[in-house]
C-alpha positions in Angstrom: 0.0 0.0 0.0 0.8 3.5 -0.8 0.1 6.7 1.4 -1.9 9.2 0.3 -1.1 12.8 1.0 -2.5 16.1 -0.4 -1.3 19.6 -0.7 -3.2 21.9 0.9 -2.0 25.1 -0.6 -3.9 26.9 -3.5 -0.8 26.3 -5.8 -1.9 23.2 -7.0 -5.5 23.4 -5.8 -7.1 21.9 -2.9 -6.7 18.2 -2.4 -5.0 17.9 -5.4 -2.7 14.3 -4.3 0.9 14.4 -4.2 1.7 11.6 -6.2 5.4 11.9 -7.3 6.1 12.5 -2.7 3.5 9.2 -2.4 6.0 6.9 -4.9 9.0 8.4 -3.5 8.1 7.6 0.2 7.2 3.7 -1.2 10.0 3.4 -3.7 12.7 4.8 -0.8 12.0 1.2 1.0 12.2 -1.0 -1.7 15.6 -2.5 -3.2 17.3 -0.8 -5.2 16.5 -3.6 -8.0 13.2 -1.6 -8.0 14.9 2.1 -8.3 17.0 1.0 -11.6 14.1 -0.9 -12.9 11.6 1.9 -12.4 14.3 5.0 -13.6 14.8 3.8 -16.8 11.2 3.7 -17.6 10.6 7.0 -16.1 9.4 10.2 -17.7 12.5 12.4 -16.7 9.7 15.4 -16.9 8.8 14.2 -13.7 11.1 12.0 -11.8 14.1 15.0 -11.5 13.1 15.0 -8.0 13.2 11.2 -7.4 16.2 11.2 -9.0 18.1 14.1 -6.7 16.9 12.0 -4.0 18.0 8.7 -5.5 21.6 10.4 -6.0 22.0 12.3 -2.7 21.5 8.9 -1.2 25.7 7.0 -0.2 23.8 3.8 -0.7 22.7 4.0 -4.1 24.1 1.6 -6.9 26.8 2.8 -9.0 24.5 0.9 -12.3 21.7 3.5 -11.0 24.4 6.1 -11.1 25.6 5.1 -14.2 22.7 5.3 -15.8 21.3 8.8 -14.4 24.3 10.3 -15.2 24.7 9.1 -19.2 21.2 10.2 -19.0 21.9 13.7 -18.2 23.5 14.2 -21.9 27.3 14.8 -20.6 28.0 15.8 -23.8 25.6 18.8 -24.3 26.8 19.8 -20.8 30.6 19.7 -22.4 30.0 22.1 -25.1 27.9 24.4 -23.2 29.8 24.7 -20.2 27.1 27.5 -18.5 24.3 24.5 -18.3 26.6 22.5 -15.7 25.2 24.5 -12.8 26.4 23.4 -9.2 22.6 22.3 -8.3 22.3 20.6 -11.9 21.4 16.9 -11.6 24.8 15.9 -13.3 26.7 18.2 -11.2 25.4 16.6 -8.5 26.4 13.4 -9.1 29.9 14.6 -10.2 30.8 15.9 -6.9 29.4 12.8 -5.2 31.8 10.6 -7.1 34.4 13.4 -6.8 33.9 13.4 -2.9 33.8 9.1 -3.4 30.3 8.6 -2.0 29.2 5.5 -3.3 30.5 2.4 -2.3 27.5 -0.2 -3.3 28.2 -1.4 -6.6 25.4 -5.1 -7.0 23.4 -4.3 -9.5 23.9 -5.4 -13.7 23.9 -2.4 -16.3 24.2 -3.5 -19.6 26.9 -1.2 -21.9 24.5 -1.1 -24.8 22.1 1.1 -22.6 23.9 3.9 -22.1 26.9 3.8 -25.5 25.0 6.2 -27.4 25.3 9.1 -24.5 29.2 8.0 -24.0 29.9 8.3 -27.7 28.0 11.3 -27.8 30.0 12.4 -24.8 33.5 11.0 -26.7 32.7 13.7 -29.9 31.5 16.3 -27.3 35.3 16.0 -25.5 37.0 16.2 -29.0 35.4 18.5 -30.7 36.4 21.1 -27.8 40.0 19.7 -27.3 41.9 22.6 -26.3 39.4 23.9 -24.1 39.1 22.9 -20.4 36.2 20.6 -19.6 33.5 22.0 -17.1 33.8 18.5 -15.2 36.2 15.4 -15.2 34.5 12.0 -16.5 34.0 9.8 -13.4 35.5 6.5 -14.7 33.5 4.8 -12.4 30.6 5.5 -14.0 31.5 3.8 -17.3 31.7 0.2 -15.5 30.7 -2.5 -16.9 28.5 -3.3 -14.2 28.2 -7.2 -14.1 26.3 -7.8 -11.0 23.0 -9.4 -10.2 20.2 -9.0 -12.9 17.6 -6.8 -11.2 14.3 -8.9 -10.4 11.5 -8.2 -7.6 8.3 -9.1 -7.1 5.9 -10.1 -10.0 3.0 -8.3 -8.2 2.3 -6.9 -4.9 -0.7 -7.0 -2.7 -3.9 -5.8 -5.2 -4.2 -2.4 -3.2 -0.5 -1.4 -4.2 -0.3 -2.1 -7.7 -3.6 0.2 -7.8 -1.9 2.5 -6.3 0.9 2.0 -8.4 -1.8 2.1 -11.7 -2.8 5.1 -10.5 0.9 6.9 -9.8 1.7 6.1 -13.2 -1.0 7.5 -15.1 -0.5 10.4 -13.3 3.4 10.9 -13.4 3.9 8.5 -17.1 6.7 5.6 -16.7 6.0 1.8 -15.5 7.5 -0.5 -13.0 8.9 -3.6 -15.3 9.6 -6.9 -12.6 12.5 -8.0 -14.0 15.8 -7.4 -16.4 14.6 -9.8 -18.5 11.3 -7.8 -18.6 12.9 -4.5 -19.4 15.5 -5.6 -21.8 12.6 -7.8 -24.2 10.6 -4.3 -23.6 13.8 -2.2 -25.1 14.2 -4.4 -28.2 10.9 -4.8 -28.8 11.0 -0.7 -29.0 13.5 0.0 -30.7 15.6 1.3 -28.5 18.3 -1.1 -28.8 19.1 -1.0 -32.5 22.7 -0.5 -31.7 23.4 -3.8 -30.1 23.0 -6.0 -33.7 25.8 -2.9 -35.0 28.3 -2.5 -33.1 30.4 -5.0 -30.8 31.9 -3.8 -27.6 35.0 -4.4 -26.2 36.2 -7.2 -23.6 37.1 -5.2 -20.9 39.3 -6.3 -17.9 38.5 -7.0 -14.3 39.9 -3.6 -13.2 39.7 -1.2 -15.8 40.5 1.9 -14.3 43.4 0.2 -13.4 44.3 -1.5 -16.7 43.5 2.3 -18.3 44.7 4.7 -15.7 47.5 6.2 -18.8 44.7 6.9 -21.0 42.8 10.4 -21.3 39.1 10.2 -20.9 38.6 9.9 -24.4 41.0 6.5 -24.7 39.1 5.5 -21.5 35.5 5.8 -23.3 37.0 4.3 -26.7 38.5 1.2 -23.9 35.0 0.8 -22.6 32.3 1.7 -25.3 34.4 0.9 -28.8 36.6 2.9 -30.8 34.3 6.0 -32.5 35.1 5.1 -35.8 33.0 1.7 -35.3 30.5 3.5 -33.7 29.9 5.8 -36.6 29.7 3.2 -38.7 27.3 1.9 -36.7 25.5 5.3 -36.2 23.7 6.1 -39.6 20.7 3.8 -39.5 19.5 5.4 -36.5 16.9 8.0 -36.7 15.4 8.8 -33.0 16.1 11.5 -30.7 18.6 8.5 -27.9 18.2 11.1 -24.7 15.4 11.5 -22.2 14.2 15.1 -21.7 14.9 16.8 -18.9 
C-alpha cells in the first residue's frame, strides 16, 4: 500500500494528491532492484526529484548512477559549459563521485544502454580539445556493471499495484519486474538498434586500473568501442537516444 497525501496550498489546488512524494516515500524502502528498474522507464519530466533523491543517497548503486548520469547528456553539458550548474542533476552526481560517495556497486547495467550518451559524450570531449572541460568523467561510471540482474516481485498486494496504476497514469513511466522484462521491452522498442551494429570491447576486471594512462577519451573508446566503429554503426539510427529533462 501507498500513502496518500494532499497539498493543501492553492498552488496546486485543494486536495490535489501528491503523487510523485506518495512513490518516493514507497519506492525509498524497496531494493534498489526496483529504483533501476523503475528510472529507466521513467518520464524524466517528472522523476528529476526522485532522482536528486536517489543520487543524494551513499547507498545507491553505481549501475543506477551510471545510468542517471549518461542520462543527463554529458556531452551537451561539455559544449555548453554555463548548463553545468552546481545544483544541476549531473553536477550533483559529479561531486558525489568526486567526494567518493558511493560504495555499493550489486546491481547489472548492460553497456549497450547507455553507448550512445558515451559516444556522444566522446565527440562532445574532442570537438572542444583545447578547451578545459567544465567537469572530469567519473571512470567509475563507465563500468561494466556485471552484477546481479535486477528482479522483484511479480505483483504486490492488489491495493499497491492500484496504487501504483494510478501513480503512473499520473506521473507516465511503469515499473517492469524483472531485467529480463525491461531488456525484451527495449528491443521490442526499438531502443536497442545499436546492439545488432556494433560490438563492444572485452574489458578487464579492473579497468581503471588497466587504463589509468589513457585520457578520458581513450578511457571511453576502452569501454564503449573505438568511434570510428560507432559511426559506422551510427547512420541507420533516426530517434532523438536522450530523455528530456
Amino acid at each position: 500500500m501507498i500513502p496518500k497525501t494532499y497539498y493543501d496550498n492553492d498552488d496546486f489546488g485543494p486536495g490535489e494528491r501528491r503523487y510523485l512524494e506518495d512513490f518516493w516515500s514507497w519506492l525509498e524502502g524497496q531494493p534498489q532492484d526496483t529504483w533501476l528498474l523503475w528510472a529507466r522507464n521513467a518520464n524524466w519530466d517528472n522523476a528529476d526529484t526522485v532522482f536528486e533523491a536517489m543520487i543524494a543517497r551513499p547507498d545507491c548503486d553505481l549501475a543506477l548512477v551510471s545510468w542517471i548520469f549518461w542520462g543527463c547528456n554529458p556531452g551537451y553539458h561539455v559544449e555548453n559549459p554555463s548548463s553545468y550548474a552546481p545544483q544541476s542533476l549531473i553536477a550533483k552526481i559529479v561531486s558525489n563521485c568526486e567526494t567518493g560517495l558511493y560504495q555499493s556497486s550489486h546491481l547489472f547495467l548492460d553497456r549497450y544502454e547507455v553507448v550512445i550518451a558515451a559516444h556522444e559524450y566522446l565527440k562532445a570531449i574532442r570537438r572542444t580539445r583545447g578547451t578545459e572541460p567544465p567537469f572530469r568523467l567519473p571512470r567509475q561510471l563507465c563500468g561494466p556493471f556485471d552484477g546481479r540482474r535486477a528482479t522483484i516481485s511479480p505483483r504486490y498486494d492488489d491495493q499497491t499495484e492500484a496504487d501504483l496504476a494510478e501513480i503512473f497514469a499520473l506521473i507516465d513511466g511503469h515499473l517492469p519486474r524483472s531485467e529480463k522484462e525491461h531488456w525484451k521491452a527495449q528491443l521490442d522498442g526499438g531502443n536497442l538498434w545499436i546492439v545488432d551494429r556494433l560490438k563492444l570491447p572485452a574489458v578487464p576486471r579492473l579497468p581503471q586500473q588497466a587504463f589509468q594512462d589513457l585520457d578520458d577519451a581513450g578511457y571511453v573508446e576502452a569501454i564503449f568501442g573505438e568511434a570510428r566503429a560507432y559511426e559506422s554503426a551510427r547512420p541507420s539510427y533516426k530517434k532523438k537516444w536522450w530523455p528530456s529533462g
